[in-house]
NUTI-924624 format. One record per residue (C-alpha): x, y, z; residue number from 1. Coordinates in steps of 0.25 Angstrom, whole numbers, plus 5000, padded with zeros to 4 digits. Layout:
N
{atom {X; Y; Z}; NUM}
...
// end
This chain:
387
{atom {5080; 5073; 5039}; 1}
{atom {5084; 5059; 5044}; 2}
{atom {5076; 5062; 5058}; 3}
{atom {5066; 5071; 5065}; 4}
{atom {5060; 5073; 5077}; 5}
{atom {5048; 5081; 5080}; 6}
{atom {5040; 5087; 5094}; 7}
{atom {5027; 5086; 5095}; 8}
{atom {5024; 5093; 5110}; 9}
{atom {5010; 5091; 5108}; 10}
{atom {5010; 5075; 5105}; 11}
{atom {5023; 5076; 5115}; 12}
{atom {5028; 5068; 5104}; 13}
{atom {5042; 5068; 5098}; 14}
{atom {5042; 5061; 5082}; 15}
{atom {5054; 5056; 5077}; 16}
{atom {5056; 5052; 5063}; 17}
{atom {5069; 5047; 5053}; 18}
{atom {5082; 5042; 5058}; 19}
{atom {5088; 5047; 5071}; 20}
{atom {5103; 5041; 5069}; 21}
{atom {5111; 5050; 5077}; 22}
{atom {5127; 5048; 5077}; 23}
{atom {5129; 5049; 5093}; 24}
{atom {5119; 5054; 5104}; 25}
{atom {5122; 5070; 5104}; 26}
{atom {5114; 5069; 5090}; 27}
{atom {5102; 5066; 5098}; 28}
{atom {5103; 5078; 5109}; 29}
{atom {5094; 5089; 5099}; 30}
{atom {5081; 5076; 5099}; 31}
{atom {5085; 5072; 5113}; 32}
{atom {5082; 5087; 5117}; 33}
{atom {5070; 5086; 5108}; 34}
{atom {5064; 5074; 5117}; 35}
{atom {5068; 5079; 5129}; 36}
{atom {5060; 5091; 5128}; 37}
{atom {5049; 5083; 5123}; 38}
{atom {5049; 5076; 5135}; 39}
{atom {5051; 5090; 5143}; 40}
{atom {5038; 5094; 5139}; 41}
{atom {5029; 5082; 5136}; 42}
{atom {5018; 5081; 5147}; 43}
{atom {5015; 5064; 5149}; 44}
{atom {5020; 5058; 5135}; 45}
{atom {5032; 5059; 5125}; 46}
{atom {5031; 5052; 5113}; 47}
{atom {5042; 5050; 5104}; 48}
{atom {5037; 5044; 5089}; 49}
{atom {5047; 5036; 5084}; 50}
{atom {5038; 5029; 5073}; 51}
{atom {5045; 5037; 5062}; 52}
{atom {5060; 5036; 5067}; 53}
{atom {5065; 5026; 5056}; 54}
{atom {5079; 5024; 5063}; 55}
{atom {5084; 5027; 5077}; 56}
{atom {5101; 5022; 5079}; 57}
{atom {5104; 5017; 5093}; 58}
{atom {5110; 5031; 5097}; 59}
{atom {5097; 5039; 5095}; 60}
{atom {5089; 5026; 5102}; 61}
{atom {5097; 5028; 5114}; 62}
{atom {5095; 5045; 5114}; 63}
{atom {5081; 5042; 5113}; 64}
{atom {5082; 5031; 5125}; 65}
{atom {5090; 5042; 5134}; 66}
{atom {5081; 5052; 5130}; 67}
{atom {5068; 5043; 5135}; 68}
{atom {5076; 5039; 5149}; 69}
{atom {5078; 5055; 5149}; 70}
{atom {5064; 5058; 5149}; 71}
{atom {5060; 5047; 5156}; 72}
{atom {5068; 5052; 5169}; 73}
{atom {5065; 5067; 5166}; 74}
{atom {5052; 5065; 5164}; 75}
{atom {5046; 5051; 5173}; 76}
{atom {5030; 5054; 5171}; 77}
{atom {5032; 5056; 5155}; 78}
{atom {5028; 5044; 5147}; 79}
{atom {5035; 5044; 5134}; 80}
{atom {5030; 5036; 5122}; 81}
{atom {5039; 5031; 5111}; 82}
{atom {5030; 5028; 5097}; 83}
{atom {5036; 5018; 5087}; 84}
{atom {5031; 5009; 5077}; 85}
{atom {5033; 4996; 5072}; 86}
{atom {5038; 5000; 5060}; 87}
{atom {5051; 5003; 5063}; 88}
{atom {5056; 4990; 5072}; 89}
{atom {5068; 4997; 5078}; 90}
{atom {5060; 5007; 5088}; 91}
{atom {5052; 4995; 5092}; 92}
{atom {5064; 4989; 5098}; 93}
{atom {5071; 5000; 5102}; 94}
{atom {5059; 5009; 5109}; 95}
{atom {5053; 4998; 5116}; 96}
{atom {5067; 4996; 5125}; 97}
{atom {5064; 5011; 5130}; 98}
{atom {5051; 5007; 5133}; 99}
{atom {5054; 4996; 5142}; 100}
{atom {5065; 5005; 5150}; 101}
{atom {5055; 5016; 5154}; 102}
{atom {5042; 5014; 5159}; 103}
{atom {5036; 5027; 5154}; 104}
{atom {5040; 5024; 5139}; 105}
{atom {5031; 5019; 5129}; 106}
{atom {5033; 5013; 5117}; 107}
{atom {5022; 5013; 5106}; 108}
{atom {5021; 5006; 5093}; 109}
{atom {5012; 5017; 5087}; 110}
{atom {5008; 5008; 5072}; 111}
{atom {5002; 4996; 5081}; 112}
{atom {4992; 5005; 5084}; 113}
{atom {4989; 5011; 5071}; 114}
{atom {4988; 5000; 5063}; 115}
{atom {4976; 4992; 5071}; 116}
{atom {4972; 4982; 5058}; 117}
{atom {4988; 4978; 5057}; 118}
{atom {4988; 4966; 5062}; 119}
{atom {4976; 4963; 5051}; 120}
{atom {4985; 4966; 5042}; 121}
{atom {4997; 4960; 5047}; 122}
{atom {4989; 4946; 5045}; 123}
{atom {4995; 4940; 5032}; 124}
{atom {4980; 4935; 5029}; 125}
{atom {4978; 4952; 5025}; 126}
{atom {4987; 4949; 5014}; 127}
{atom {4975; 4942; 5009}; 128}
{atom {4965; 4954; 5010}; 129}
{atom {4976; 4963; 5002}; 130}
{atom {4981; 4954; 4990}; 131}
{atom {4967; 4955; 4986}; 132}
{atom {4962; 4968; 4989}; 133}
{atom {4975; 4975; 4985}; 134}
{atom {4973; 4969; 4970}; 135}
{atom {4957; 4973; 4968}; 136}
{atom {4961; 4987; 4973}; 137}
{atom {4972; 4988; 4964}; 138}
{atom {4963; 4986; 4951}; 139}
{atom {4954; 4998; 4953}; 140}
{atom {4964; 5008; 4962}; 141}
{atom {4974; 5005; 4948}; 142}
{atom {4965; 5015; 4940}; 143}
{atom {4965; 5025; 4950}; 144}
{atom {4978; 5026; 4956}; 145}
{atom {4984; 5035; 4945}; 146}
{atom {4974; 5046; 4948}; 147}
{atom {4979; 5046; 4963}; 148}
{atom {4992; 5051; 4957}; 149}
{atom {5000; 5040; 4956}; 150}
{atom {5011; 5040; 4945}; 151}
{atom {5023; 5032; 4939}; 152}
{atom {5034; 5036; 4946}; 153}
{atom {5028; 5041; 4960}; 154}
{atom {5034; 5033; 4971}; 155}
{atom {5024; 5029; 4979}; 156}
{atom {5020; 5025; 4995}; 157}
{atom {5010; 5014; 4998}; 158}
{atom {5006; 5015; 5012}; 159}
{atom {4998; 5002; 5019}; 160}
{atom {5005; 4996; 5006}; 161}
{atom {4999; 4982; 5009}; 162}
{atom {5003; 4972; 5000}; 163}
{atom {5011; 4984; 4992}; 164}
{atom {5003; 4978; 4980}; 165}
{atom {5000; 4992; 4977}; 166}
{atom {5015; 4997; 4976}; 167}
{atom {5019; 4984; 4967}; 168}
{atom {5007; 4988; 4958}; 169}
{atom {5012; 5004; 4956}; 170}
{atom {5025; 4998; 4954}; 171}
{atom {5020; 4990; 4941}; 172}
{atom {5008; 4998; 4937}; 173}
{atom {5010; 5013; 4939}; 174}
{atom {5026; 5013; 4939}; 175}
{atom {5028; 5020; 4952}; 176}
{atom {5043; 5021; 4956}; 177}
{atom {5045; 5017; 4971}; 178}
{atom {5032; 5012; 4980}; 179}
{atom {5036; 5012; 4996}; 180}
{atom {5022; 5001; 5004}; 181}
{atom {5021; 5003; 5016}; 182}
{atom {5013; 4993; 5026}; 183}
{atom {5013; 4992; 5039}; 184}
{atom {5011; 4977; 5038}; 185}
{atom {5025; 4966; 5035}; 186}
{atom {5015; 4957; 5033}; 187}
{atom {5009; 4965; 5021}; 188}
{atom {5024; 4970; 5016}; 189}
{atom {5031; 4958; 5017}; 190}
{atom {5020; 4953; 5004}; 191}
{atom {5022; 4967; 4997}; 192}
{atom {5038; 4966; 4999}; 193}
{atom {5039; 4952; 4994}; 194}
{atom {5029; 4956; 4981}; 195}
{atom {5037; 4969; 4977}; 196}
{atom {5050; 4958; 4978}; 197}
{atom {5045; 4947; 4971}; 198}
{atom {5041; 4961; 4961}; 199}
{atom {5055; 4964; 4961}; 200}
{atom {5048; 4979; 4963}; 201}
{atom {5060; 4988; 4967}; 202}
{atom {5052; 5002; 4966}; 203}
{atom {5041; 4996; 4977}; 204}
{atom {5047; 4994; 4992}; 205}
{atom {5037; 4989; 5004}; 206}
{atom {5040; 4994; 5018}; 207}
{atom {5034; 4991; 5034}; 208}
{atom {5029; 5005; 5039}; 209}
{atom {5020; 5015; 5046}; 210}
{atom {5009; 5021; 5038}; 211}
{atom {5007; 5031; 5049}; 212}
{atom {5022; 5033; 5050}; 213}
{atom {5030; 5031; 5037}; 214}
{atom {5045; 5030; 5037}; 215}
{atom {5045; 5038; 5024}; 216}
{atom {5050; 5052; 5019}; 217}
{atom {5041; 5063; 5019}; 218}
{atom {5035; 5067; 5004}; 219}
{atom {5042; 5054; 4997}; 220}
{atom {5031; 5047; 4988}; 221}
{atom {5023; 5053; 4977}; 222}
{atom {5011; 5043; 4979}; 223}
{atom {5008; 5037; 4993}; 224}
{atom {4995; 5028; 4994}; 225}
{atom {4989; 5020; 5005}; 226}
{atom {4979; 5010; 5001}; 227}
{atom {4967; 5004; 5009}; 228}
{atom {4976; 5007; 5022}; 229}
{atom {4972; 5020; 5028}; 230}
{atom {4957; 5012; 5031}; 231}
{atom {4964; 5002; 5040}; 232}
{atom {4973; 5012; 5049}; 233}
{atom {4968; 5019; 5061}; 234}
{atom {4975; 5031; 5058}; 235}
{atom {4975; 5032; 5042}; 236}
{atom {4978; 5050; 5045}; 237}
{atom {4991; 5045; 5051}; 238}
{atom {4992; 5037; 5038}; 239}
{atom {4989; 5048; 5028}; 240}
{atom {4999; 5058; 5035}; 241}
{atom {5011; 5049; 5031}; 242}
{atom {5005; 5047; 5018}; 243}
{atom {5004; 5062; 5016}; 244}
{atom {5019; 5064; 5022}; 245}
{atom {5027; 5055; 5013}; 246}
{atom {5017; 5059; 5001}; 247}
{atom {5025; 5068; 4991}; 248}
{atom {5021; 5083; 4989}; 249}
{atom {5011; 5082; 4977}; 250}
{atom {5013; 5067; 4978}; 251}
{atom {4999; 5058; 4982}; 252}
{atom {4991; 5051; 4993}; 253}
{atom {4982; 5038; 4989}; 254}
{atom {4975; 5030; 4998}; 255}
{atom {4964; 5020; 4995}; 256}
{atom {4953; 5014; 5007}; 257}
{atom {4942; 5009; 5008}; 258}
{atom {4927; 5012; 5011}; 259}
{atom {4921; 4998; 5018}; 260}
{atom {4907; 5006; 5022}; 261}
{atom {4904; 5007; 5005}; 262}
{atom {4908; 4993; 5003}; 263}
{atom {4897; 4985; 4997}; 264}
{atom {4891; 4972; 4992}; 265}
{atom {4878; 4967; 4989}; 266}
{atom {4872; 4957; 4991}; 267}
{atom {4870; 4956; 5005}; 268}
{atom {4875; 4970; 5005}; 269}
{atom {4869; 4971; 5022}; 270}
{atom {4880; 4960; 5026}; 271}
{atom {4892; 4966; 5016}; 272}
{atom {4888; 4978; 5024}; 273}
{atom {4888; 4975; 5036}; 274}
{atom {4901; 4967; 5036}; 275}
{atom {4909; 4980; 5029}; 276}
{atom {4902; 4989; 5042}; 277}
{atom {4909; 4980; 5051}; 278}
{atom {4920; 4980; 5044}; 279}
{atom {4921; 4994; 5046}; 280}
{atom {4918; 4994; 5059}; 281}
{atom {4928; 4984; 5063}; 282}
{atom {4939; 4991; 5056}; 283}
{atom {4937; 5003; 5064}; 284}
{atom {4938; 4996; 5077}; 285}
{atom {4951; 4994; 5071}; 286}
{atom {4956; 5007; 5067}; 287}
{atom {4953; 5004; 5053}; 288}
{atom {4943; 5014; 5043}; 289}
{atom {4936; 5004; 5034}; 290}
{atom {4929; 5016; 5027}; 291}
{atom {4943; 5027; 5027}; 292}
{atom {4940; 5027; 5011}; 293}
{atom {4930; 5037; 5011}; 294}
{atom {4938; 5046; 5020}; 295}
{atom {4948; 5048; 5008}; 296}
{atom {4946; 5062; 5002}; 297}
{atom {4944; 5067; 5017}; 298}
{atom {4958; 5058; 5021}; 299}
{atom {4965; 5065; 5010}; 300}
{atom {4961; 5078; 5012}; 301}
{atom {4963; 5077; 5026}; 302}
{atom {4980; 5073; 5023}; 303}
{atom {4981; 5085; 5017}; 304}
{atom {4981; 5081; 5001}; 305}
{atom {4975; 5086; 4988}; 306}
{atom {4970; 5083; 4975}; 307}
{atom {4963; 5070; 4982}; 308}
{atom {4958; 5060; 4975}; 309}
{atom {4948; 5049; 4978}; 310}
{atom {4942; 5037; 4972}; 311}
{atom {4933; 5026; 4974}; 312}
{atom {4938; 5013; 4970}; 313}
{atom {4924; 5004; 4970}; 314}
{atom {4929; 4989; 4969}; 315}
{atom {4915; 4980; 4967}; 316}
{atom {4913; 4968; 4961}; 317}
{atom {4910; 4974; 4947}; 318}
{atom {4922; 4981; 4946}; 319}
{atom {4931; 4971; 4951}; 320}
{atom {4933; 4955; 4948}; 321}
{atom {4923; 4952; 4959}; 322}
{atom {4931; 4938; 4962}; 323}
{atom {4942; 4948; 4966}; 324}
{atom {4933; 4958; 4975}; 325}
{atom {4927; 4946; 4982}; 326}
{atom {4942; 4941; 4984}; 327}
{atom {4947; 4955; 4991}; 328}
{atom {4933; 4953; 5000}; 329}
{atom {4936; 4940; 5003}; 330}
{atom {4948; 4944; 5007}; 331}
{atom {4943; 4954; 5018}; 332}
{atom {4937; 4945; 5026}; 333}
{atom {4952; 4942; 5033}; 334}
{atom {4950; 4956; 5036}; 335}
{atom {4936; 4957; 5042}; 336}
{atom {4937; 4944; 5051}; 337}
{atom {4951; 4951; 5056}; 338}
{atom {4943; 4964; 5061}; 339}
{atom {4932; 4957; 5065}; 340}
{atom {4941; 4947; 5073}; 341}
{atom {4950; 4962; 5079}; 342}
{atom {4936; 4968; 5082}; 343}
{atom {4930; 4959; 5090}; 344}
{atom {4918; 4954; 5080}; 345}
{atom {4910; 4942; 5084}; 346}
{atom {4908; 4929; 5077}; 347}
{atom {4895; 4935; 5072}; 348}
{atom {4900; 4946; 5067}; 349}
{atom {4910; 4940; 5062}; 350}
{atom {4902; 4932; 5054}; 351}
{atom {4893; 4945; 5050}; 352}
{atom {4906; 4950; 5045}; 353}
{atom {4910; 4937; 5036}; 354}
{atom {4895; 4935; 5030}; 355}
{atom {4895; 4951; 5024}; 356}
{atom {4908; 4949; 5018}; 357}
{atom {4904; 4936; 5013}; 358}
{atom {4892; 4944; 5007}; 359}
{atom {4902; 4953; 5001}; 360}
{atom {4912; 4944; 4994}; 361}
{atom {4899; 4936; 4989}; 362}
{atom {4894; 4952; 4983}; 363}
{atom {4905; 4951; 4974}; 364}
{atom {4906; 4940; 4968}; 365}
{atom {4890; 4938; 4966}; 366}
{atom {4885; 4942; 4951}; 367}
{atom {4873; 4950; 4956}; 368}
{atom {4881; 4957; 4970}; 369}
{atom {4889; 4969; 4972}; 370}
{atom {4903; 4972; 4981}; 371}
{atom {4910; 4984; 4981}; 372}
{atom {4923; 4989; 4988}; 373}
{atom {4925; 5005; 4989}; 374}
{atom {4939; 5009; 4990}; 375}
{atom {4943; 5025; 4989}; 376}
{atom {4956; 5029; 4983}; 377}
{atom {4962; 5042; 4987}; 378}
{atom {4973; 5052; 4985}; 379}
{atom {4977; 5064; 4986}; 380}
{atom {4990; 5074; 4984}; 381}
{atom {4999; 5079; 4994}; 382}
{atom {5001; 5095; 4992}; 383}
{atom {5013; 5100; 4986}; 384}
{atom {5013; 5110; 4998}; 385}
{atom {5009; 5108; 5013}; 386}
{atom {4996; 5113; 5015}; 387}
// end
């Protein structure tokens, strides 16, 4: 189906989702009867989600419109909220104009708040902090990415894509046919869009989007991953569902995060500590789970998969060039000052914070030191049949 719409009288929420294109206004009476008994027997709030409506024409817009004025003469003391996100432009535009003609209409750009650590991200500086991680990670998680089902062949969805670095190397190495990233960054995506052309890869495509609210066919991709993304999300179940949705029956979950509290380095092991702690802390206070990787059997589990799968991917120093490890760490410290900064931390904190990652980066590269960096890769099948 091109569109649906379903009631919620619990939530007093009415979804919509797909295309609403209809010819001329009578098409809309059977959804304007739909709303209109919504807003019969909602008690102080409807709320019509529209974050999953790809396209609305002109005609539907203004059925839409009438039924708001409708409600809002029938009903004065309900307040009626409209839920939008950025990742489709158009409803930005559109919606707002009905929220400045009725006082009791409200307009809210639900993926502002689920994403606190975006404009972290949004910073071309970040860029920085991925080029050299995304490659360190890639020359362990190689070895292991068969086991968590991946096959030649499989079309593949990268959630929190990134750089898409990931989707360019399954391209080359394992032979997928078609990778779809997703980010909800254009700062990151314009980098991964420019690569995969200067590639000339036709079989791997880049798009902006909603982790929480993909634009994507139900049970369309045989592999869907999400790679140290879930950790920095404040609502990574939201995440996992939409995962599972456009997941193929039989077909495979894999995510990857990280475990900060089991990062360590010696010497100086107090001050490496400490710093991490804080970080941990901090990312909190940010809607961020620094430690989500050892929540991956439970996560999977809880989504409703099988045959899962975990790994431990142990970066250290004596199993990676340590030159390399010390360049991801320094590389963090972009990240550290900007939470530090958005959490309010004082100049001696702050300097704390620099002199344990200093510790840290000096670990690795020292002949006698030790420095570790704890990843957990897992995955997990989607059933054949509901549960």
């Amino acid at each position: 189906m091109s569109f649906s719409i379903r009631v919620d009288e619990d939530d007093q929420q009415v979804a919509f989702a797909g295309m609403l294109r209809p010819f001329i206004g009578d098409h809309m009476k059977a959804i304007r009867a739909t709303l209109e008994a919504a807003a019969k027997n909602a008690r102080a709030e409807l709320c019509l989600d529209f974050k999953r409506l790809k396209y609305m024409n002109s005609i539907a817009f203004l059925e839409i419109n009438r039924f708001v004025r409708w409600a809002v003469d029938a009903r004065p003391n309900l307040k009626i909220k409209l839920i939008i996100s950025s990742v489709i432009p158009w409803a930005i535009r559109k919606f707002q104009v009905i929220e400045q003609l009725y006082p009791n209409v409200s307009v809210v750009i639900y993926d502002k708040s689920l994403y606190p650590i975006q404009q972290v991200i949004e910073d071309e500086d970040f860029l920085k902090v991925l080029r050299t991680q995304e490659k360190i990670v890639w020359e362990h998680e190689r070895s292991i990415i068969s086991k968590h089902g991946l096959l030649p062949g499989m079309r593949v969805a990268d959630i929190g894509c990134g750089l898409g670095d990931f989707g360019v190397r399954l391209s080359d190495e394992f032979k997928v046919e078609y990778v779809l990233g997703i980010d909800h960054s254009r700062v990151l995506l314009r980098y991964a869009q420019s690569v995969a052309m200067g590639l000339r890869l036709e079989n791997v495509e880049y798009q902006y989007g909603d982790a929480a609210a993909l634009l994507l066919p139900d049970n369309s991709y045989d592999f869907v991953s999400c790679r140290l993304s879930l950790q920095v999300f404040n609502q990574p179940e939201r995440i996992l569902q939409e995962l599972y949705r456009i997941c193929k029956p039989g077909g495979r979950i894999y995510i990857t995060n990280e475990m900060m509290s089991n990062i360590a380095g010696y010497p100086q092991q107090d001050a490496i500590r400490w710093t991490y702690d804080q970080m941990i802390a901090m990312g909190r206070k940010l809607g961020m789970d620094m430690d989500f990787g050892f929540k991956t059997r439970e996560i999977l589990l809880d989504t409703g998969l099988e045959d899962v799968k975990v790994d431990l991917i142990n970066i250290n120093n004596m199993n990676t060039d340590p030159f390399d490890l010390a360049k991801v760490v320094e590389s963090w410290w972009y990240v550290i000052d900007q939470k530090a900064e958005k959490t309010g931390a004082d100049a001696e904190m702050r300097e704390r914070l620099r002199l344990g990652h200093t510790a840290h980066v000096e670990a690795i590269v020292s002949e006698r030191g030790y420095a570790s960096w704890p990843i957990y890769a897992g995955s997990g099948r989607k059933p054949l049949r509901p549960i």
